[in-house]
C-alpha positions as CSV (number, residue, x, y, z in Angstrom):
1,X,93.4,-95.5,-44.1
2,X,92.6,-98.7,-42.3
3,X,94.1,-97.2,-38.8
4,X,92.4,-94.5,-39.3
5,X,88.7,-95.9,-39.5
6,X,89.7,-97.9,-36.4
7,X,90.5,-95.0,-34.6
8,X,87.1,-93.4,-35.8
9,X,84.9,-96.3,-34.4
10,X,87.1,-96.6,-31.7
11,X,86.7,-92.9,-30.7
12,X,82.7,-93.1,-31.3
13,X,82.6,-96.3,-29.0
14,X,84.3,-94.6,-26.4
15,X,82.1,-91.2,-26.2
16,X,79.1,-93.5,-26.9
17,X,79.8,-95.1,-23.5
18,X,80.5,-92.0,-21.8
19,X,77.3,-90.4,-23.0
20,X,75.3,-93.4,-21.4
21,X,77.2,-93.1,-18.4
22,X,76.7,-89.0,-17.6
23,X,73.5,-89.6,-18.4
24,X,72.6,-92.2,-15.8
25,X,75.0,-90.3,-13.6
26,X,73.1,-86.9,-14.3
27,X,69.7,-88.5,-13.3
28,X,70.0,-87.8,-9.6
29,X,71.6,-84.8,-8.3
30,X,71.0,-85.2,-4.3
31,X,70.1,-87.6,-1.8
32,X,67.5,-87.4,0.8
33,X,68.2,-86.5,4.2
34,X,67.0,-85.7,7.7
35,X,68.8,-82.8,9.7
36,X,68.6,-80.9,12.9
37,X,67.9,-77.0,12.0
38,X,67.8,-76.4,16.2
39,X,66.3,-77.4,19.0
40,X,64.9,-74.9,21.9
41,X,64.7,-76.2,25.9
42,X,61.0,-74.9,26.4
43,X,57.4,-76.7,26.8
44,X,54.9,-76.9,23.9
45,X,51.2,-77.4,23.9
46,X,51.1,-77.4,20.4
47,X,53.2,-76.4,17.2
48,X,51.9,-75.6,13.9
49,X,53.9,-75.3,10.9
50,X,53.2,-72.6,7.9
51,X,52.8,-74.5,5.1
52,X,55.5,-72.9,3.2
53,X,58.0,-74.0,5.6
54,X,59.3,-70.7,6.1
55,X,57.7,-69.8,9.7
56,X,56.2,-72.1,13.2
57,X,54.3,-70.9,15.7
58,X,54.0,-72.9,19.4
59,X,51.8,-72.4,22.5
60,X,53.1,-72.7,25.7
61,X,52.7,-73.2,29.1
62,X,54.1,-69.9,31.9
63,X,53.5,-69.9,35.4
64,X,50.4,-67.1,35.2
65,X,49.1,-68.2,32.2
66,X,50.5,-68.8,28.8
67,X,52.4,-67.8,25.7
68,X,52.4,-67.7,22.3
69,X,56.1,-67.5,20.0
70,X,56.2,-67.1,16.4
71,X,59.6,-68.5,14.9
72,X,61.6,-68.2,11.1
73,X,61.8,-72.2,10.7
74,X,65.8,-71.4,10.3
75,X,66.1,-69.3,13.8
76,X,66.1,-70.4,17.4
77,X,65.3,-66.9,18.4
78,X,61.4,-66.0,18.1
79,X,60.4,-62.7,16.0
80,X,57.5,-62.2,18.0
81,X,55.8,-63.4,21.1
82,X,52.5,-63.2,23.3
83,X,52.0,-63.4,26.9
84,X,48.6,-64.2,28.7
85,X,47.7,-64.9,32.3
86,X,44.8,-66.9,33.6
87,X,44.7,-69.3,30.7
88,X,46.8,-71.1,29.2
89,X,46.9,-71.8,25.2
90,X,46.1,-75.5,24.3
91,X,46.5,-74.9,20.7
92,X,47.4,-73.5,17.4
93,X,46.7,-73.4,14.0
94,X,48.9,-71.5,10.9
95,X,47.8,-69.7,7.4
96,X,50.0,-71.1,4.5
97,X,52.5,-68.1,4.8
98,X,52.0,-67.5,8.4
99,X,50.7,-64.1,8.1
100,X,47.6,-65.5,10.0
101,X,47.6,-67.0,13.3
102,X,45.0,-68.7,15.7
103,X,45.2,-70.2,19.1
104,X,42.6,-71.6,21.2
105,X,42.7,-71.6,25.1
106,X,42.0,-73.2,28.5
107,X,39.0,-70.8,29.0
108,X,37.0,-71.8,25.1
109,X,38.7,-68.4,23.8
110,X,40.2,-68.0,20.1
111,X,42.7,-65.6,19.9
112,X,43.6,-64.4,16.5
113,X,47.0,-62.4,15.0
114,X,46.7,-61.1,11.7
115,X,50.1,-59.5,9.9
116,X,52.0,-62.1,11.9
117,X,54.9,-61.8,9.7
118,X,55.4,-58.2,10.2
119,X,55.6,-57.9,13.8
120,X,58.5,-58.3,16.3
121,X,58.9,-58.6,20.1
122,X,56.2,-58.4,22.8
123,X,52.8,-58.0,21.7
124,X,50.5,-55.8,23.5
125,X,47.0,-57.9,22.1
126,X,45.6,-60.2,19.5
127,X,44.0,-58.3,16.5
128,X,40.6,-59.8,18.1
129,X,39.5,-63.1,20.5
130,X,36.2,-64.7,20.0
131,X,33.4,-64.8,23.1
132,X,33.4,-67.4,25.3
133,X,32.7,-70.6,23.4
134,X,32.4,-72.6,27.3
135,X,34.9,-74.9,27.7
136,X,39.1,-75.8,26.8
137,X,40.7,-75.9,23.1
138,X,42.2,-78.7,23.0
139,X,44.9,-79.9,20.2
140,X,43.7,-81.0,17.4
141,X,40.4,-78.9,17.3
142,X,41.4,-75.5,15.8
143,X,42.2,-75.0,12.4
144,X,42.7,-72.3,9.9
145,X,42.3,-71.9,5.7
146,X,45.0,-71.3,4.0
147,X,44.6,-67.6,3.2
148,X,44.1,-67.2,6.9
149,X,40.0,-66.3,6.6
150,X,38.4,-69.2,7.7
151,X,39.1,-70.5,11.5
152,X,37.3,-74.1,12.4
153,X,36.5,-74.7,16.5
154,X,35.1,-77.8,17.8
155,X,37.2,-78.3,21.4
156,X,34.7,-76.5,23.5
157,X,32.5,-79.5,24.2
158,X,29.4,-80.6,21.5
159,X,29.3,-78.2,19.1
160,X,31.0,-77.0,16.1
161,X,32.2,-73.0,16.0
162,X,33.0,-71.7,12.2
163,X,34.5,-67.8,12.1
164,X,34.4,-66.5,8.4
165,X,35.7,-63.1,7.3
166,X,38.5,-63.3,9.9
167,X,40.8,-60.6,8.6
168,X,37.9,-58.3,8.7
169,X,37.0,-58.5,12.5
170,X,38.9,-56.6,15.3
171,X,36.6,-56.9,19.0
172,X,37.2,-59.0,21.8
173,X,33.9,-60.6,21.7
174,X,33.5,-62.0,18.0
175,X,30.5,-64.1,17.7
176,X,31.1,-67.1,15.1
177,X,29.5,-67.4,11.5
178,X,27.7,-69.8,12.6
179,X,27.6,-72.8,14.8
180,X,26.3,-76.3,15.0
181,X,25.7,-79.3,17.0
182,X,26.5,-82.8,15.6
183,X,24.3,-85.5,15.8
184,X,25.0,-87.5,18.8
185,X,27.7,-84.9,20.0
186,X,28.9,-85.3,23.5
187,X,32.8,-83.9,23.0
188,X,34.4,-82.8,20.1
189,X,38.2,-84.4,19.8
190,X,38.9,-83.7,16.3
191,X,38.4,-81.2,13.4
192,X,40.2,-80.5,10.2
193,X,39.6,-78.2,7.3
194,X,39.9,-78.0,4.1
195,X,42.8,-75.4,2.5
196,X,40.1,-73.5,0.8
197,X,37.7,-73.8,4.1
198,X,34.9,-75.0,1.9
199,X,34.7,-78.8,3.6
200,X,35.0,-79.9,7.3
201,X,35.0,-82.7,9.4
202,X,34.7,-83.2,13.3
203,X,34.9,-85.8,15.4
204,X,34.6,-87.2,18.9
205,X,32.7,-88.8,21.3
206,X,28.8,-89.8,21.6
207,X,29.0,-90.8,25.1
208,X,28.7,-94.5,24.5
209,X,30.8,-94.4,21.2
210,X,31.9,-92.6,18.3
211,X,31.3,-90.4,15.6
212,X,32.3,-88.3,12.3
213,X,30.5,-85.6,11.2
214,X,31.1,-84.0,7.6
215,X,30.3,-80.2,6.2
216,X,30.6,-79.1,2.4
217,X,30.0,-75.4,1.5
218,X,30.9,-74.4,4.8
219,X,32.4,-70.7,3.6
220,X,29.0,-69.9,1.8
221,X,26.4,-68.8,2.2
222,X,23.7,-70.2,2.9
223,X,26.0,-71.9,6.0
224,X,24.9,-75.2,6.9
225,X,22.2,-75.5,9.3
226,X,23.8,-79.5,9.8
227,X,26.2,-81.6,8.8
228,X,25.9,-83.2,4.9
229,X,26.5,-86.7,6.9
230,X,27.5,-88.8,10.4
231,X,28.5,-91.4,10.9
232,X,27.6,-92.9,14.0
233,X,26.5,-96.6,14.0
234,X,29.8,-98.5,13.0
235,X,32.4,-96.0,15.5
236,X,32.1,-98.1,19.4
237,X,34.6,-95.6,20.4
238,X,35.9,-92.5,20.8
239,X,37.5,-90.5,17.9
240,X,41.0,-88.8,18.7
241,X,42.0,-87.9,15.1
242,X,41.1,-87.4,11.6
243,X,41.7,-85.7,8.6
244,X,39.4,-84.6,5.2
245,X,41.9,-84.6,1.7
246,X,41.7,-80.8,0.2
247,X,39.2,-81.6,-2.3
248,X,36.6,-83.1,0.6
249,X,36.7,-86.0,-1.5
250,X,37.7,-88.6,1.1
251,X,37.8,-88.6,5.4
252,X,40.0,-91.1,7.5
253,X,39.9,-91.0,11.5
254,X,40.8,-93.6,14.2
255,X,39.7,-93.9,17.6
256,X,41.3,-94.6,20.6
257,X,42.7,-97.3,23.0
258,X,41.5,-101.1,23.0
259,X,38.4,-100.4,20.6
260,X,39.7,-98.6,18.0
261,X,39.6,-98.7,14.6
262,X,40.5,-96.8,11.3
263,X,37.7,-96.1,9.0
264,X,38.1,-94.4,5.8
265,X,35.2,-92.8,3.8
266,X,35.3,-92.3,0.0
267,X,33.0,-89.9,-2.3
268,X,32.4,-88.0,1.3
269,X,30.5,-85.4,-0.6
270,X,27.9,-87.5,-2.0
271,X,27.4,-90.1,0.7
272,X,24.3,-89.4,3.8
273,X,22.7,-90.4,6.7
274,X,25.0,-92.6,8.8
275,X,27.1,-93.9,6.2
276,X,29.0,-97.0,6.7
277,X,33.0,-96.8,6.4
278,X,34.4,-97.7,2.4
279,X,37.5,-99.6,4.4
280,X,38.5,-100.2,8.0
281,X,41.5,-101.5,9.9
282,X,40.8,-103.0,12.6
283,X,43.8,-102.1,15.3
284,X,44.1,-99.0,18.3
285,X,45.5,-96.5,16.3
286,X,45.5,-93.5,17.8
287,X,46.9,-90.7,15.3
288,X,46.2,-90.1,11.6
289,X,47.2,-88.3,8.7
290,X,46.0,-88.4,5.0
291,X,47.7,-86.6,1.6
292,X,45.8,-83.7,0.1
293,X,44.1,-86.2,-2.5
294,X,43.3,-88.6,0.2
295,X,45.6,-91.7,-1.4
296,X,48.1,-92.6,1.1
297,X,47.4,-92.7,4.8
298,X,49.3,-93.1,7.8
299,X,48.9,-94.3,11.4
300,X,50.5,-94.4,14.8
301,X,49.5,-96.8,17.7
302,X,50.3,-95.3,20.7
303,X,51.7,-96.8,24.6
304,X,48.2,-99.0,25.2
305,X,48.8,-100.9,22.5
306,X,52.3,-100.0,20.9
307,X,52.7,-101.5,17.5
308,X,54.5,-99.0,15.0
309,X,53.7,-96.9,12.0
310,X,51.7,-98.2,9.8
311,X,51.0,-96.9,5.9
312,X,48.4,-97.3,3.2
313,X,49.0,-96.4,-0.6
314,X,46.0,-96.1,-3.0
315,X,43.6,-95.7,-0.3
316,X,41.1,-93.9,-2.1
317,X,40.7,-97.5,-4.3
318,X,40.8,-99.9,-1.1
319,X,37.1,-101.3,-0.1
320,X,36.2,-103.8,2.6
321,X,37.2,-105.1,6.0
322,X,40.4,-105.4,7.8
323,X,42.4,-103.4,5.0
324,X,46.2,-104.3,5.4
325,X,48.4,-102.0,5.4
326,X,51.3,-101.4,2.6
327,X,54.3,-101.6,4.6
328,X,54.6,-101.4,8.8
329,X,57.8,-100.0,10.9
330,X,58.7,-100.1,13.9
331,X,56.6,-103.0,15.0
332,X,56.2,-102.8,19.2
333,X,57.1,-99.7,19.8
334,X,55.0,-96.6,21.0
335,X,54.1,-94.0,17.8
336,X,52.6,-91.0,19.6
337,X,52.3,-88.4,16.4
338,X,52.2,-88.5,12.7
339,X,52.4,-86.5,9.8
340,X,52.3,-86.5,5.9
341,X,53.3,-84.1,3.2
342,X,50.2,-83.3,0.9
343,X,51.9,-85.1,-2.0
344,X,52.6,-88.2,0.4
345,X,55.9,-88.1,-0.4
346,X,57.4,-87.6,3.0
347,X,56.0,-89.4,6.5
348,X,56.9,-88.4,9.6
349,X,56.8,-89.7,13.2
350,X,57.6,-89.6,16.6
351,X,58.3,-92.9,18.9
352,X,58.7,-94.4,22.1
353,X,61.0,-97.7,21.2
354,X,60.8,-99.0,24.8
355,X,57.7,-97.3,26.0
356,X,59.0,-96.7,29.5
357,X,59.6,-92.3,30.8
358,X,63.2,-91.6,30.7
359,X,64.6,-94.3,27.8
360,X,64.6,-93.9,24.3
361,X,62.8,-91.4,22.4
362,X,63.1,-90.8,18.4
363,X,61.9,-88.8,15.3
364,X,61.9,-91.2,12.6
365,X,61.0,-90.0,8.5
366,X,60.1,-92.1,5.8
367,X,59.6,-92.0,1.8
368,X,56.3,-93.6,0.9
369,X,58.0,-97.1,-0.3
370,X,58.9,-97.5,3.2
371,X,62.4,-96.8,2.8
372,X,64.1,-94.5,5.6
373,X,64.9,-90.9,5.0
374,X,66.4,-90.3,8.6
375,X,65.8,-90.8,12.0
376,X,67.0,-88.9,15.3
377,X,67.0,-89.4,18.8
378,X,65.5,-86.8,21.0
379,X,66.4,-85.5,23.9
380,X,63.0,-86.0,25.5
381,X,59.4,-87.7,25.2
382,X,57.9,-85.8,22.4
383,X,54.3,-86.5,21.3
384,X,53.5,-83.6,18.8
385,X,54.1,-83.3,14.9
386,X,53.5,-80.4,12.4
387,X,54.9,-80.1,8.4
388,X,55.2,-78.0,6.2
389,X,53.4,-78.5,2.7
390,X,56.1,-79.7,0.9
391,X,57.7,-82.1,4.3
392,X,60.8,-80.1,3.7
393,X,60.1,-78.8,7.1
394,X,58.8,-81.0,10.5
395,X,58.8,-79.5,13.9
396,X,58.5,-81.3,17.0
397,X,57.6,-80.6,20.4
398,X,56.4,-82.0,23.7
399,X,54.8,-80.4,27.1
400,X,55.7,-83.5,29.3
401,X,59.8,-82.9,29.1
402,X,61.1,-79.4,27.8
403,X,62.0,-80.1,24.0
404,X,61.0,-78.2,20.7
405,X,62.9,-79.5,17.5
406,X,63.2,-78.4,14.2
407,X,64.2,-80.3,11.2
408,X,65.1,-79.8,7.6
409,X,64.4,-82.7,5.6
410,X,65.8,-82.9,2.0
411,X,64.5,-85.2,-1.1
412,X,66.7,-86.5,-3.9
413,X,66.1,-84.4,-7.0
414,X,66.1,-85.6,-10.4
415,X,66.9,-83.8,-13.9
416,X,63.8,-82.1,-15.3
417,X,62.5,-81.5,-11.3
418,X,63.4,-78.5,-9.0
419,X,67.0,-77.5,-9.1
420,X,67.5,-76.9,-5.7
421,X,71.2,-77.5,-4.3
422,X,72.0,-79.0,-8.0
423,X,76.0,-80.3,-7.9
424,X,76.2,-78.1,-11.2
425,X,80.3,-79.9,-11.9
426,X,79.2,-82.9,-11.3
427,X,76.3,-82.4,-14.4
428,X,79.0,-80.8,-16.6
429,X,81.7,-82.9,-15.7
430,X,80.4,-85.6,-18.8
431,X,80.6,-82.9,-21.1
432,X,84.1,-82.0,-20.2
433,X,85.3,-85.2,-20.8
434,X,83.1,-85.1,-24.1
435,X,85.3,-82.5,-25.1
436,X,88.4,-84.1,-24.1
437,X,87.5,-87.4,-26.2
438,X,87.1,-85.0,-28.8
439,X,90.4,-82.9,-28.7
440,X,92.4,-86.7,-27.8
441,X,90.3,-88.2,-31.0
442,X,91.7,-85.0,-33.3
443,X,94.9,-85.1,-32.3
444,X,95.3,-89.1,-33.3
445,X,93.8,-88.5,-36.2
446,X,96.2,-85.9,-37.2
447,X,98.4,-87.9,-35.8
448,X,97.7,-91.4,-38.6
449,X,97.2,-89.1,-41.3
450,X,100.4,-87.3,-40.8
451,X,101.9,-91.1,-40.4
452,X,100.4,-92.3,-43.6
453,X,102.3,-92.1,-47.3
């Protein structure tokens, strides 16, 4: 009888430790990872990403004009495509599914598709172009809503161009919802809009400095007749990029070369006037990006002053001067795009290690504890970044050297998350050997008993 409670406590010991063990074993069931879906030998202007991931679009240089090519994020091989002579498309802006596209041109046209997802090879026209708006689109100033209704121009020179009710209009000479011209306006550089197209902001340059301008209620009517704010006074430069988090809550922008700064704005839709920045950093950034809820932020420094990426967690609770940043990487090299998922969960980048044409150039990702997810070397200088929502999809592209990239980027996934590529046998193997404890435990048991008088 005595053997026989050893054997018990022995047995529950043993299938004790292996229940711990499958159970810290089961808590992870991938590893993050960065990898090449395919790569494409042709220029781009500008590449947006749908936010599902599923679809890209990119604009494109041709020797009469322009093109536009609409991609399956898995394919190589474009479903549709657009040619145009006598301009050239400067950029491009996706809906959340892609079934909306907008591109803005050379010329101060917008061109939009609708049903993009349900057409194939050469397209005849756009389903309508704006007027002329009087001057180039650049990159960076067109946007779309998510539902693909709302488009956002300010790359035409000083003022700001908002088209509402896009899926309804069909003529080549659409006039926008309404327009506006920002305090202080000489060039508009940036713009960026809300998912739900209900806040905006713009930036760019006063002629002597800087500014930001912010909208809310843009999508209703009564439209704005001006902006809800500016900021004007603290910007002595030029703005290049910016961004609004999806509730309108909070706008970051930096401005360029030797003067420029990141400021960061909290409670944007209750501040006025010429509100001062909630928290700077004082370095030349060049690029930004912000997570939908406006907490973590990223920054690049480009080839004036080349000093890495640089990343801010629990931005929208920072306050004050000089604001360090939470971790840096790649300190002294060349970062000429960024991007963020809207959780924050992914970062994204492109670099220039040795900042000279013709070296090194590479695609480097990032968790948002600083830790590295990937990195590849391109084949090319690339200076353009778009993701999907979720950062399980980045593609990259530059116009200087041939070289479109797309990349699949996976995140470790935990019990009680999203399944995804689960290793199923590796979360039942535990139980298996459960039920091997068991059947060995039953069969000693029998064993002692049938050795005991």
């Amino acid at each position: 009888m005595k053997n026989l409670k050893s054997t018990s406590s022995l047995l529950l010991f043993l299938v004790s430790i292996l229940l711990v063990s499958s159970l810290s074993c089961a808590r992870v069931s991938g590893e993050a990872g960065v990898s090449l879906l395919w790569s494409n030998s042709m220029s781009v202007n500008d590449v947006a990403v749908s936010g599902d991931g599923e679809y890209l679009a990119v604009v494109n240089s041709t020797v009469s004009g322009g093109a536009l090519f609409f991609f399956r994020s898995e394919s190589a091989n474009p479903i549709w495509w657009w040619l145009i002579s006598e301009e050239t498309p400067l950029s491009v802006a996706i809906s959340y599914d892609a079934g909306q596209v907008a591109l803005g041109t050379s010329t101060g046209y917008v061109y939009y598709f609708d049903s993009s997802r349900t057409r194939s090879g050469l397209q005849a026209s756009p389903t309508w172009r704006s007027r002329d708006l009087g001057g180039g689109i650049e990159r960076r100033t067109i946007d779309i809503s998510d539902d693909g209704q709302y488009v956002l121009v300010g790359g035409t020179g000083e003022s700001v161009y908002y088209f509402a009710g896009c899926g309804a209009r069909s003529t080549l000479s659409e006039e926008p919802t309404w327009i506006n011209y920002p305090q202080g306006s000489n060039d508009i550089r940036a713009v960026d809009l809300t998912p739900d197209g209900q806040y905006l902001a713009v930036g760019g340059s006063t002629g002597l400095g800087g500014f930001v301008a912010f909208y809310q209620h843009a999508n209703t009517q009564p439209y704005p007749t001006s902006e809800t704010w500016n900021a004007r006074t603290e910007i002595d430069a030029p703005v290049t990029d910016l961004k609004v988090s999806d509730d309108g809550h909070s706008v970051v922008a930096v401005t360029s070369l030797q003067l420029a700064t990141l400021y960061y704005w909290r409670d944007a839709k209750s501040l006025s006037g010429d509100p001062a920045s909630t928290w700077n950093s004082t370095l030349p950034y060049f690029c930004v990006d912000m997570s939908a809820d406006g907490g973590n932020v990223v920054a690049g420094k480009p080839i004036f002053a080349p000093c890495g990426i640089h990343f801010w967690t629990g931005a929208g609770s920072l306050a004050g001067k000089d604001k360090p940043e939470t971790w840096a990487r790649h300190e002294g090299e060349s970062i000429l795009d960024v991007a963020i998922s809207r959780d924050g969960e992914i970062i994204a980048a492109v670099g220039d290690p040795y900042r000279v044409i013709g070296e090194e150039y590479w695609a480097y990702f990032y968790g948002p504890d600083g830790v590295s997810l990937g990195e590849f070397q391109l084949d090319s200088l690339s200076d353009k970044i778009s993701m999907s929502a979720d950062g399980g999809t980045v593609a990259v592209g530059s116009a200087v050297l041939d070289s479109l990239y797309v990349f699949k980027i996976t995140r470790p996934i935990t019990v009680g998350g999203e399944l995804g590529d689960t290793d199923y046998l590796s979360l039942l193997a535990p139980f298996f050997l459960y039920g091997a404890a068991v059947a060995v435990g039953v069969s000693l048991i029998v064993a002692v008993r049938r050795r005991t008088p």
